[in-house]
Structures are given as structure tokens and as C-alpha cells.
C-alpha positions as CSV (number, residue, x, y, z in Angstrom):
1,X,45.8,66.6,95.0
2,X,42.5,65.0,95.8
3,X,44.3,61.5,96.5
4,X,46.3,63.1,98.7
5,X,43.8,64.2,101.1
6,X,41.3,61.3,100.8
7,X,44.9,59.3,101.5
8,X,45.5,61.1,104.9
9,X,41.6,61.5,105.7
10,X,42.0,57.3,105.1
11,X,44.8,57.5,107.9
12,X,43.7,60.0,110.2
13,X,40.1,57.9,110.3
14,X,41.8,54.4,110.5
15,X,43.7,55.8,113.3
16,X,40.6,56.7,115.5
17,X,39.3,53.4,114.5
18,X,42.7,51.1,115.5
19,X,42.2,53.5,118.9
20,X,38.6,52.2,119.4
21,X,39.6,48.1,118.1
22,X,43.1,48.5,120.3
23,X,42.4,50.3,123.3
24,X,45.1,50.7,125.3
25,X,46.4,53.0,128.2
26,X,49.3,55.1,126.0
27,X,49.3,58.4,126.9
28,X,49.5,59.8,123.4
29,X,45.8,59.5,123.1
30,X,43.1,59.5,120.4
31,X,45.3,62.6,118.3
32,X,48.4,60.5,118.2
33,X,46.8,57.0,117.2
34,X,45.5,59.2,114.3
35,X,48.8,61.0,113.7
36,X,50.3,57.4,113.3
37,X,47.7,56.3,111.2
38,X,47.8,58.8,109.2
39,X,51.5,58.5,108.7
40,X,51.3,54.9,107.9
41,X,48.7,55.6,105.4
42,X,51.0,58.1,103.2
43,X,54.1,56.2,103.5
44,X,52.5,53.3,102.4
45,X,50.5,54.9,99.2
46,X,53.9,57.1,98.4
47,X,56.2,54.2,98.5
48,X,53.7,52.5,96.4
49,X,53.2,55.1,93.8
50,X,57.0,55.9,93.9
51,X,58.2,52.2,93.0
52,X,55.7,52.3,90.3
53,X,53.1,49.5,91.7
54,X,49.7,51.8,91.4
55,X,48.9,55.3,90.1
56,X,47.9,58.5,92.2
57,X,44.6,57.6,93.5
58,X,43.7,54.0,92.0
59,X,41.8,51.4,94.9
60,X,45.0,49.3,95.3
61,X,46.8,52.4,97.1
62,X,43.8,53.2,99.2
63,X,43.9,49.3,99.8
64,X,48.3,49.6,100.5
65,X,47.5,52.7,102.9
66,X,44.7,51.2,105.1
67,X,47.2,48.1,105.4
68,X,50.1,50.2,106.3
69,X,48.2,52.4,108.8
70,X,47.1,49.7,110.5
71,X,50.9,48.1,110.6
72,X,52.3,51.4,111.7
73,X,49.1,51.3,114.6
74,X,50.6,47.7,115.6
75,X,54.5,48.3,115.6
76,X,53.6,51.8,117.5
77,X,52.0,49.7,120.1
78,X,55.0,47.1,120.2
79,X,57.4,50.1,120.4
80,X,55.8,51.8,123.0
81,X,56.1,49.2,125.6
82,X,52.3,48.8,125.8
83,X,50.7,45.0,125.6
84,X,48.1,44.6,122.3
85,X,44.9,43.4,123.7
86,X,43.1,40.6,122.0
């Protein structure tokens, strides 16, 4: 149970940060960059543990989830129209 709150705290905090290293002019603001992050984090770490790659909790699916929220953060921005500053 712990894993899965440390695994959305990782999103919901990668989130804020990909909003502070991507700034952009979406309107969904600072509480949907975190929502997304957040959701990229535990799809990530649940696909992971599902397909049997790491266990509930273990560094490699923190690792998976940051990787995915940050992928989720980037094909939201493609998605939504809106240009990815360098």
C-alpha cells in the first residue's frame, strides 16, 4: 500500500517539476501537469509489476514510473497542440 502512494507522490511531484523544466502556455495549469504525471507514473510501475519485470515497490519501478511520467508529460505536450521549449 506504501508503494502505491510513494508511486503517485513520485508522479504528482514529477509533474510540478516537468511544469517548472517545460513551461508552456496550456491552460490546464500546474494541477493537470501533475495529474498527468501522476498518471504516467502508475501506469508505468503497474504495467511493470503486472508483466512481471519488478516487484511492488523495488527501485527499478520507482526508476519505470519517473521515466513514464516524464513520457506521458512530453506526448501530453505533443497532443495538446502546444510547441516543447528547449
Amino acid at each position: 500500500m506504501v508503494s502505491v502512494f510513494s508511486t503517485a507522490l513520485l508522479g504528482a511531484v514529477l509533474g510540478f517539476l516537468g511544469r517548472g523544466i517545460m513551461p508552456s502556455g496550456d491552460k490546464g495549469g500546474v494541477i493537470t501537469t501533475a495529474c498527468v504525471g501522476l498518471c504516467g507514473a502508475s501506469m508505468t510501475a503497474s504495467l511493470g509489476w503486472l508483466m512481471d519485470f519488478w516487484g511492488i515497490g523495488s527501485m527499478t519501478g520507482y526508476g519505470a514510473a519517473a521515466a513514464g511520467a516524464v513520457v506521458l508529460l512530453i506526448v501530453y505536450r505533443i497532443f495538446s497542440g502546444l510547441e516543447i521549449e528547449a
